[in-house]
N, C-alpha and C positions, 0 to 999 in steps of 0.2 A: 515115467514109472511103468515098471511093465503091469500088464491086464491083470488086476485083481480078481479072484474067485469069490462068488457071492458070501460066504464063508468072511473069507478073509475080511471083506467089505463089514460083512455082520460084526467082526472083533474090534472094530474103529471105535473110538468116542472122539467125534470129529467139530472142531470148531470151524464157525465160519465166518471170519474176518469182514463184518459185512460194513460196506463203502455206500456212495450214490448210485441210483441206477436199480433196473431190474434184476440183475445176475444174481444177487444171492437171494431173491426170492426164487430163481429158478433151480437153484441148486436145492434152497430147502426144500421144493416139491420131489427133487430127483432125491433125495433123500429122502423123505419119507416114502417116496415109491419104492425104495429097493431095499426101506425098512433098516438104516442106515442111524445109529444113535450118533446126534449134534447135537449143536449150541450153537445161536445166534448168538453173537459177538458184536456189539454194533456200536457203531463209532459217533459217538455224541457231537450230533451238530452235522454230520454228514449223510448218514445211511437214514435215507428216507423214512417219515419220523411216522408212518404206518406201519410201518417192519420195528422202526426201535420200541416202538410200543409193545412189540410182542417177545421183542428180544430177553435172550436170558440173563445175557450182564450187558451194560452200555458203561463204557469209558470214554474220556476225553482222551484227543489221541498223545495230548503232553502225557497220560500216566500209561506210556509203556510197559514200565519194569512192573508196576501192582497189577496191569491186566493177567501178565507172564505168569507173575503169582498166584492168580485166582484159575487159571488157566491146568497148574499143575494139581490144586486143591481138586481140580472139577475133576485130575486125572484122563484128562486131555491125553489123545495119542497122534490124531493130526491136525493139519489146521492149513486151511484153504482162504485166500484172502480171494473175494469177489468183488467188483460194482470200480468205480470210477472214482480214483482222488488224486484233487489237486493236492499237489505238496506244499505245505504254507511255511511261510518263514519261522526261520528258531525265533521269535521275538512272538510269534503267535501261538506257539506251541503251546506254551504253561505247565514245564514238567512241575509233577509233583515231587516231593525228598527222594522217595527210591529210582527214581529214573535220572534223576540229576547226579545220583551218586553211581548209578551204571555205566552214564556216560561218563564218569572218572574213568573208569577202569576200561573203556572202548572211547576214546576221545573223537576217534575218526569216522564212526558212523553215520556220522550225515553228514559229511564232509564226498562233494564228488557230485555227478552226475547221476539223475533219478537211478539206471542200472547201475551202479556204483554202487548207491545209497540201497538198492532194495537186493542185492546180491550177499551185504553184508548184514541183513536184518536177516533173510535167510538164515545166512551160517547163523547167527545166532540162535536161533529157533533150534540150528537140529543140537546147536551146542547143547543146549538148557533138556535138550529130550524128546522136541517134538520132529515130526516125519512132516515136510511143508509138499505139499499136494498141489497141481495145478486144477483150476476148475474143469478141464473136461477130463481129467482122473475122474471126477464125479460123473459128467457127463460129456460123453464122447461125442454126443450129436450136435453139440453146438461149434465144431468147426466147419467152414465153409468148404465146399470139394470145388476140383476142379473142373471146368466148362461156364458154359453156359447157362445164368441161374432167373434170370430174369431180363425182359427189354428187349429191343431188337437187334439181330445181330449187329456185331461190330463191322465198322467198316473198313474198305482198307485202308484207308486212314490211319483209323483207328488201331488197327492190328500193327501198324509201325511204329507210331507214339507208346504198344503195349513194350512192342520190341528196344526200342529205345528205351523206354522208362526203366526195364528191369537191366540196361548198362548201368544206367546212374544209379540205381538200385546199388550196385556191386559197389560204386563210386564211393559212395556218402553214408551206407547203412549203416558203417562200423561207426560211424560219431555217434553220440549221443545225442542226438538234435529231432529228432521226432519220429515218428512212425507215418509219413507221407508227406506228399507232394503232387505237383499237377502239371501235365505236361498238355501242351498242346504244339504238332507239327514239328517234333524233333527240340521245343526250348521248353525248358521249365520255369511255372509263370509262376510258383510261391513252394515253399518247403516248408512244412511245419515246425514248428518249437515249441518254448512253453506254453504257447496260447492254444496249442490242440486241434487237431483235426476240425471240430466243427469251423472255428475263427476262423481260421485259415482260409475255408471256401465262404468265407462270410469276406476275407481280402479279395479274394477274385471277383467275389460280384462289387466292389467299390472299384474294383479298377477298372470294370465294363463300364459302368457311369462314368467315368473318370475322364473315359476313350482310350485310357492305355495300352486296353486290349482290346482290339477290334476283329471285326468278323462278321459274319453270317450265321443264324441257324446257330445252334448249342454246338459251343467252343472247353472245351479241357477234358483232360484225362485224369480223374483222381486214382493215382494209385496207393492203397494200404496193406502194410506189409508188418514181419515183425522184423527187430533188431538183430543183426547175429550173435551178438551174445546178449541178448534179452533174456534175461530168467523169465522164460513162461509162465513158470508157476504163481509169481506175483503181480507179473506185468504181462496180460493175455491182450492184445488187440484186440479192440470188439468195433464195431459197425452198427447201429439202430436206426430205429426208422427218420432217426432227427436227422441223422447224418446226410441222407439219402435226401430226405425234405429240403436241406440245408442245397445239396447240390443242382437239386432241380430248379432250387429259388435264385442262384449263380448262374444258372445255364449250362452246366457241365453236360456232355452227352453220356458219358462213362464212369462207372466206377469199378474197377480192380481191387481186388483184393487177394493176398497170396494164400491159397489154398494150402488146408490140413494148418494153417496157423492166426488166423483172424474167425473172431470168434461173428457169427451173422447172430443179433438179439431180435426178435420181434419176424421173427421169419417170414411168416406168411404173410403181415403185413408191406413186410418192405416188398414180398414178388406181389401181393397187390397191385402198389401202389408204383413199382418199378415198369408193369406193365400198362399201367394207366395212362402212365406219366410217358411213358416209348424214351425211358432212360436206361441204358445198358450196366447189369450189372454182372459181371466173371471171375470165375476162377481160377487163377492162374498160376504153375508152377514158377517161380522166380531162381530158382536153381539156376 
């Protein structure tokens, strides 16, 4: 979206799709900082139940089509989804009448892969009237830049597993199968999937017990990236301090992340605790 004018930001009445995780409390501060009219939005059973409590509507996420409803009553003009969700199965959903009867008439929306499935919730949103907004439309500052952001420099090692990892990168990104992987000495020792970035490096540290992977001194290279055709808007890569925790407790020496598109949460924390730890974490063009 291009650079909004304080103005233009002022005309919003912006909902905020809020999920697990810190993000859409962070967005609600950048909004009331730049005096921005929302609405917490929050998803019953998911969006941390100290923000639901202060939320202005809380839906179940089976009752799509009655949120959409209440959404256009609010006179809603965009709507930003933040924070972390697992996708659950249709048998867990529990649409209500009006959403069962939406999905008559769009059968194939949740049919597909996560960007499949959240490409076509999109169109729907701007169908019905609303303008769908990426969270650093609100806040520009939460994407990661490139270089060096914490840890000690890379090695050169290191700097060839970066270089190799952004081949595979080009490889494998277009699937739909996760936002990272870990490379150590040119092989790649896990790719993530449904199970998510954190699991993932919770597999590498069971395969160092294992002996599968062996070594010396902190072994992998976590690289996090976005999809090429990831709608950012809904689906932003983020990084926190668990992640980070999660790597140092695996022995990874490195974490990558592709600049200007992974969002870093808990910032000063993780270069804390990144320099504590003498765990490398970078910026990286993946172009």
């Amino acid at each position: 979206m291009p650079a909004k004018t304080l103005d233009q930001m002022n005309d919003m009445r912006l909902a905020i799709i809020s999920c697990a995780g810190e993000l859409p409390k962070r967005l609600r501060d950048q909004c009331i900082k730049d005096n921005i009219e929302h609405f917490i939005i929050a998803i019953k059973g998911i969006c941390d139940p100290d923000l639901t409590a202060q939320a202005d509507e809380v839906f179940p996420i089976g009752h799509f089509a009655t949120a959409v409803k209440r959404l256009q009553q609010l006179q809603i003009t965009h709507i930003v989804m933040a924070g972390h969700l697992v996708r659950p199965s249709l048998l867990d959903m529990r649409f209500d009448l009006s959403t069962l009867n939406l999905l008559r008439k769009h059968r194939n929306v949740l049919i597909g892969g996560d960007d499949t499935v959240l490409s076509r919730i999109s169109n729907y949103f701007e169908e019905v009237g609303f303008q769908v907004l990426g969270v650093t439309d609100i806040d520009p500052s939460l994407f990661a830049q490139q270089g060096l952001i914490a840890g000690p420099k890379p090695s050169q090692q290191v700097l060839e597993d970066i270089e190799c990892g952004k081949n595979i990168y080009h490889q494998i990104a277009s699937a739909d199968i996760g936002q990272s992987f870990i490379m150590h000495q040119g092989s790649v020792l896990a790719v993530e999937a449904r199970e998510g970035t954190d699991l993932m490096i919770e597999r590498i540290a069971e395969l160092k017990e294992k002996g599968r992977i062996r070594g010396r001194g902190k072994i992998g290279v976590l690289m996090k990236y976005q999809k090429p055709n990831q709608d950012m808007r809904l689906d932003t890569p983020v990084i926190g301090l668990k992640t980070v925790e999660n790597a140092v407790a695996a022995g990874l020496s490195t974490i990558v992340i592709s600049a200007g598109n992974v969002i870093v949460m808990q910032y000063d924390d993780i270069i804390r605790y990144c320099n504590a730890q003498s765990i490398t974490l970078i910026g990286v063009d993946f172009a």
